[in-house]
C-alpha positions as CSV (number, residue, x, y, z in Angstrom):
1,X,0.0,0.0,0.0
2,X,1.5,3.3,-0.8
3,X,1.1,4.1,3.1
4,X,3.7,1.3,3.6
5,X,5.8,1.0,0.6
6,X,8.5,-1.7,0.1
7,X,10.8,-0.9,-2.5
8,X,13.9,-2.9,-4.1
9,X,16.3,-0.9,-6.6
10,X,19.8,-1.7,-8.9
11,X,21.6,1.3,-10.0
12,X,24.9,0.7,-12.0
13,X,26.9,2.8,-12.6
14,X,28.4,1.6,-16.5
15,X,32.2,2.4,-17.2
16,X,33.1,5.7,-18.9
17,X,30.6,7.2,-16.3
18,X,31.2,11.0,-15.2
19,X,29.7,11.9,-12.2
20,X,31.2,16.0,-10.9
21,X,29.4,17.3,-7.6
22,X,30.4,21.1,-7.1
23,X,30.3,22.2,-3.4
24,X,28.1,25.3,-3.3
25,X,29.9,27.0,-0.4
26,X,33.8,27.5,0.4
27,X,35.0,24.5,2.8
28,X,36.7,27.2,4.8
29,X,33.9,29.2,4.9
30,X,31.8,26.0,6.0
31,X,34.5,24.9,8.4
32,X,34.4,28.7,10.3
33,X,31.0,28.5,10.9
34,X,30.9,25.1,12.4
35,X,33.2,26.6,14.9
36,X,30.4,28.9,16.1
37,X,27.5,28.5,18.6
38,X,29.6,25.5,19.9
39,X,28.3,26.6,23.5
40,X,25.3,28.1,24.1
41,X,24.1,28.9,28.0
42,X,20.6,29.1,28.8
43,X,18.6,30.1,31.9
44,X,16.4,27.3,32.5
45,X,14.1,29.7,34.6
46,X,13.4,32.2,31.9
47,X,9.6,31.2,31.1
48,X,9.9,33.7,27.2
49,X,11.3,30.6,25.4
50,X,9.6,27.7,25.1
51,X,10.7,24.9,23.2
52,X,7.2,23.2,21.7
53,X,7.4,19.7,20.3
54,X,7.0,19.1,16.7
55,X,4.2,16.4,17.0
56,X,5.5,15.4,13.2
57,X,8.8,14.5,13.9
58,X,8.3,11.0,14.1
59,X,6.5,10.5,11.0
60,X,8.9,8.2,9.2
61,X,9.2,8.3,5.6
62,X,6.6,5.6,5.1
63,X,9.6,3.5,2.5
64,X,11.3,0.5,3.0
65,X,13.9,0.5,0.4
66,X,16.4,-1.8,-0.3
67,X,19.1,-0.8,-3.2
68,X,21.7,-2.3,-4.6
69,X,24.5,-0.2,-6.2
70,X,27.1,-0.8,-8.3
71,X,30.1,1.3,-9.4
72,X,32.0,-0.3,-12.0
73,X,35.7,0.2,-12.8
74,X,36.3,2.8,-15.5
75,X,33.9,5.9,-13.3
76,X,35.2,8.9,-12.9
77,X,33.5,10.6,-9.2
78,X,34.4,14.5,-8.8
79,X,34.2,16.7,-6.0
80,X,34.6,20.3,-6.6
81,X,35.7,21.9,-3.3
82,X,35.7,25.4,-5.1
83,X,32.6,26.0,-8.1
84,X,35.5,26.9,-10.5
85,X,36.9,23.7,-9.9
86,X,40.7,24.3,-9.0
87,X,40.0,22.5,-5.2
88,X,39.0,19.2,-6.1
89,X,39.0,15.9,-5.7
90,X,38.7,13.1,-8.6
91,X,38.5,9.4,-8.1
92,X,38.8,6.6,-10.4
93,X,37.5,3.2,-8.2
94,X,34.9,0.7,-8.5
95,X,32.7,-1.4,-6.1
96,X,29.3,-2.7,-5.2
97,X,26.9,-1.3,-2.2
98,X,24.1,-1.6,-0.3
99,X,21.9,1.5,0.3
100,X,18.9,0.3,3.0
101,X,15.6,3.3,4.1
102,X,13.5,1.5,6.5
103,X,9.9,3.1,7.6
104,X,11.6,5.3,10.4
105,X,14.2,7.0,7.4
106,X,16.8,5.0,9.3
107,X,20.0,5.0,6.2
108,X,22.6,2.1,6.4
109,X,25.4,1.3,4.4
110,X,27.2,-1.5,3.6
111,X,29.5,-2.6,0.8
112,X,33.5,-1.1,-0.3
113,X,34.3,1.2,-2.8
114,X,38.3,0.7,-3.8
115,X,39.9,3.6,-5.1
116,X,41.9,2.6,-8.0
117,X,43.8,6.0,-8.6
118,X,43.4,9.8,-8.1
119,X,43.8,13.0,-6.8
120,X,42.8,15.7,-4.3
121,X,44.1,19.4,-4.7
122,X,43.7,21.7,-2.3
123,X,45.3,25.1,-1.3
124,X,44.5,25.5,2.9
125,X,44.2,29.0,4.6
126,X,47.8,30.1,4.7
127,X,49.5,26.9,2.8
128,X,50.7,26.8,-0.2
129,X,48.7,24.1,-2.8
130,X,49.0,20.3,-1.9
131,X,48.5,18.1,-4.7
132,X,47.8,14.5,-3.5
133,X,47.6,11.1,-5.4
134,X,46.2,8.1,-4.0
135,X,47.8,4.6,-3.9
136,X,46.3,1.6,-5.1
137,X,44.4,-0.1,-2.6
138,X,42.7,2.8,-0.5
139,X,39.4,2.1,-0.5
140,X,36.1,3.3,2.1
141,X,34.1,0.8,3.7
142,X,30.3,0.7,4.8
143,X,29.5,-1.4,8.2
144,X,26.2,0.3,8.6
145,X,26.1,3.6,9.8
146,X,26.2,5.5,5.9
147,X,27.8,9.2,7.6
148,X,30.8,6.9,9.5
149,X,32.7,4.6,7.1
150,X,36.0,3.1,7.7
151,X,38.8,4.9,6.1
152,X,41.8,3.5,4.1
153,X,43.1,5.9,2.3
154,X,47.2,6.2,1.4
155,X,48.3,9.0,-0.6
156,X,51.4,10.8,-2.4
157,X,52.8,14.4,-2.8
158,X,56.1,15.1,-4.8
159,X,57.7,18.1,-3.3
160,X,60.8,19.7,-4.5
161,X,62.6,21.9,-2.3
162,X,66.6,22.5,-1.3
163,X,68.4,20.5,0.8
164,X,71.7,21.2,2.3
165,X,73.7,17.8,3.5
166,X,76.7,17.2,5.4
167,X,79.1,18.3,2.8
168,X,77.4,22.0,3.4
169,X,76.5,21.8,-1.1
170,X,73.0,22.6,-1.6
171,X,70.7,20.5,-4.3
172,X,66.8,20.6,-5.3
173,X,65.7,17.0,-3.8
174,X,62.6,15.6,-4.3
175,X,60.7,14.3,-1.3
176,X,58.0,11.9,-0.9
177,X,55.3,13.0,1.2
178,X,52.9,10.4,2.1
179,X,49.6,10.8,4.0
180,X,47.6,7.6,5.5
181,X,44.2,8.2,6.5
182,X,42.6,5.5,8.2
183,X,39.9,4.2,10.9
184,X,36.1,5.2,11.1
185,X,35.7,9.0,9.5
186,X,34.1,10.3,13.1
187,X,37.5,9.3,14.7
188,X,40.4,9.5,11.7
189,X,43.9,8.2,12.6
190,X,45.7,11.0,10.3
191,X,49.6,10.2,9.9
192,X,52.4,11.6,7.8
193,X,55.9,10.1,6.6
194,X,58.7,10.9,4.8
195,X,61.3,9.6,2.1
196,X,63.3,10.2,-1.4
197,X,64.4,8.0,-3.8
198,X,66.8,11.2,-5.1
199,X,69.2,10.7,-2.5
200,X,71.0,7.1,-0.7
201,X,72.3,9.1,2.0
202,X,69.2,11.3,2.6
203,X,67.0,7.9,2.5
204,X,68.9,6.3,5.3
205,X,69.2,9.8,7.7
206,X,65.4,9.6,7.4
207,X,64.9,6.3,7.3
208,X,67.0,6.3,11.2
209,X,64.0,8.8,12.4
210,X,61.2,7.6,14.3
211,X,58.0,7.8,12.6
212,X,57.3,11.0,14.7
213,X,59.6,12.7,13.6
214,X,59.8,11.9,9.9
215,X,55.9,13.2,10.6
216,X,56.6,16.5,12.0
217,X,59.7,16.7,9.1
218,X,56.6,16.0,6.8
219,X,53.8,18.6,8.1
220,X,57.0,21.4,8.3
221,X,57.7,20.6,5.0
């Protein structure tokens, strides 16, 4: 009955597939107001406000879907972080979902989307542009909960920059800058390292560093 609808989808996504979403609002901008109205104090005997309930609010959305997506290798998925496009991130990754609306609007996810290769490039407030691009093998994983995957994500920057070594001679070296995002998203283990292929002796000085401080080497550099 369309009061208590039960509803079973497949959505694939074909190869050659473009999908681009453009974020409407600055991430910075976002990011600044979510730092406001963290606190807000209230005088519990001030009678002027009073909060009413919404006898609505548990209306569910009177659906129980079931669908079934898949993403198949060959799609391109976009994220503009800027709308002219120069902050973005593009993905090229495959995988097959589960996207469940039961009659509350409860949303659960389960399935893995690998990422087969890609990008993000970003320029943060008062940082010069990072240019990312993911390893083989990072993927995101669905458990249930669709806004709280689990993260595996393993990415490289190139950056060129002088290096002075023991002889006191000064070179352009390129350095390896590798970021590895994992764990669920509401609680990100976020960790940097460190290395060059340019250089034997350079390789082994940081190689001989704990994996502190090749980070904190990394986030300076």
């Amino acid at each position: 009955t369309l009061d208590n609808v039960d509803l079973t989808a497949r959505l694939a996504l074909l190869a050659g597939s473009n999908i681009t979403y453009v974020l409407q609002e600055d991430v910075n901008t976002i990011a600044a107001r979510q730092e406001q109205n963290l606190v807000k104090f209230v005088q519990f005997n001030d009678t002027s406000y009073v909060v009413t309930e919404e006898k609505d609010a548990a209306i569910g959305s009177s659906i129980n879907m079931v669908a079934d997506i898949q993403v198949q290798q060959g799609t391109t998925l976009s994220v503009f972080l800027s709308q002219n496009g120069k902050d973005r991130a593009e993905i090229f990754g495959n995988g097959d979902l589960r996207l469940s609306i039961n009659l509350l609007g409860d949303q659960t996810m389960t399935g893995r989307f690998n990422i087969d290769e890609g990008f993000v490039r970003y320029s943060p407030p008062l940082i010069s542009q990072v240019d990312f691009k993911f390893n083989g093998g990072s993927y995101i994983m669905w458990t249930g909960d669709l806004m709280n995957p689990t993260l595996n994500l393993s990415a490289v920057e190139t950056r060129k920059t002088n290096y002075t070594g023991s002889d006191s001679n000064t070179r352009l070296v390129n350095f390896l800058v590798t970021l590895s995002v994992t764990n669920a998203l509401a609680n990100m283990d976020v960790t940097f390292d460190l290395d060059t292929s340019d250089d034997l002796n350079l390789h082994n000085e940081l190689q001989s560093m704990s994996p502190a401080q090749r980070s904190s080497q990394a986030v300076n550099l």
